[in-house]
C-alpha positions as CSV (number, residue, x, y, z in Angstrom):
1,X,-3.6,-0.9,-10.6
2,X,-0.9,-0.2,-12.8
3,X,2.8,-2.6,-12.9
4,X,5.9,-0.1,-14.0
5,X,9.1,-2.2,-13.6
6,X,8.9,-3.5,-10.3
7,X,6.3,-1.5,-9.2
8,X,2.6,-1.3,-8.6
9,X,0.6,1.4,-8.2
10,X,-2.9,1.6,-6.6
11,X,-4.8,4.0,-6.6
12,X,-6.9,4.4,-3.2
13,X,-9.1,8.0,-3.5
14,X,-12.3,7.8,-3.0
15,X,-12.4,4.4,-0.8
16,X,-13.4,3.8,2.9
17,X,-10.8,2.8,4.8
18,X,-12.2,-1.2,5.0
19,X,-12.3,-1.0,1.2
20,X,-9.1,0.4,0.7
21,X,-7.3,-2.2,3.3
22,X,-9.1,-5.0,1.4
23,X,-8.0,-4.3,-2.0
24,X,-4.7,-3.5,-0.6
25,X,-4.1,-7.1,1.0
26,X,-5.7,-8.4,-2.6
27,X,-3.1,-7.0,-4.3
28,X,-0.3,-7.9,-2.1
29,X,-1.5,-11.7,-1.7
30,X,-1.5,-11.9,-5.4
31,X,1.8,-10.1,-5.8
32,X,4.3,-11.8,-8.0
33,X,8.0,-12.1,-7.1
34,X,9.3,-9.9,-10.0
35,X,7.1,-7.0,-7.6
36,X,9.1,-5.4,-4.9
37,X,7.0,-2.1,-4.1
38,X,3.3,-1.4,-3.7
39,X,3.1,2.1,-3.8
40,X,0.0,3.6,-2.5
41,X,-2.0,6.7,-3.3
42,X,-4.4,7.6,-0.7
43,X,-4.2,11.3,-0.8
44,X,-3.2,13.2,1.9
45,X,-6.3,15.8,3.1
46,X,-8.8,12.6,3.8
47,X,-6.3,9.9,2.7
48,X,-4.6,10.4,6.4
49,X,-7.2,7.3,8.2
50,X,-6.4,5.3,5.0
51,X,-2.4,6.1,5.8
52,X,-2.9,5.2,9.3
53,X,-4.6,2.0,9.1
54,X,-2.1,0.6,6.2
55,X,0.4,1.5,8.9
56,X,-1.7,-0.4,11.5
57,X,-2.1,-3.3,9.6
58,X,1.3,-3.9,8.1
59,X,3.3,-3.1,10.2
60,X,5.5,-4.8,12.9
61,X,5.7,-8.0,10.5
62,X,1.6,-8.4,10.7
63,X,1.6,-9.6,6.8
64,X,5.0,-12.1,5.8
65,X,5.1,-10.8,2.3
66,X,5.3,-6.8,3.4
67,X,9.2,-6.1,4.6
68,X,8.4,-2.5,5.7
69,X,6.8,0.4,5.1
70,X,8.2,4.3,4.4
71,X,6.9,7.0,2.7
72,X,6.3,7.8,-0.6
73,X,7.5,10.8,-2.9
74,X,4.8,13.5,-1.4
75,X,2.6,12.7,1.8
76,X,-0.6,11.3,0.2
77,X,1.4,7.7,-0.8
78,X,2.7,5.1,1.5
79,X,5.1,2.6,0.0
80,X,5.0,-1.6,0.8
81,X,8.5,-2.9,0.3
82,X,7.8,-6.3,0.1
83,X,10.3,-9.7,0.6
C-alpha cells in the first residue's frame, strides 16, 4: 500500500480473487478521512475476475464508505472514490 496525497495505492497482482477482495475491504474499513481514492492495480490480462468482483462487491452502495467506482488511468486499475 502506498498513501500519495489523497491517495492509496494497492497493489493486487498475484492474489486470488478472495484474497484480493479481502485486503481490499481492509484497507477501505481502515481508510482515514484525509483518503478519498483507493486506486487499485489488478492487471488487466488475469486481473479482469479481480476487476469484476471489486465491481460486484462495491457497487450499487453495497459498502457505505465507497461513493462509486470508475476506471483508472489504463485498464488493469479500478478506482474506489470514497465519501
Amino acid at each position: 500500500m502506498e498513501l500519495t496525497s489523497g491517495i492509496i495505492e494497492i497493489d493486487l497482482h498475484g492474489l486470488k480473487v478472495e484474497e484480493a477482495i479481502s485486503k481490499v475491504k481492509r484497507e477501505v474499513a481502515k481508510a482515514p478521512g484525509s483518503v478519498y481514492t483507493i486506486r487499485l492495480i489488478h492487471g488487466y490480462h488475469g486481473g479482469t475476475r479481480i476487476r469484476d468482483a471489486i465491481e460486484d462487491e462495491f457497487s450499487y452502495g453495497r459498502n457505505e464508505k465507497v461513493k462509486s467506482i470508475r476506471n483508472g488511468s489504463n485498464p488493469g486499475i479500478t478506482e474506489l472514490v470514497l465519501r
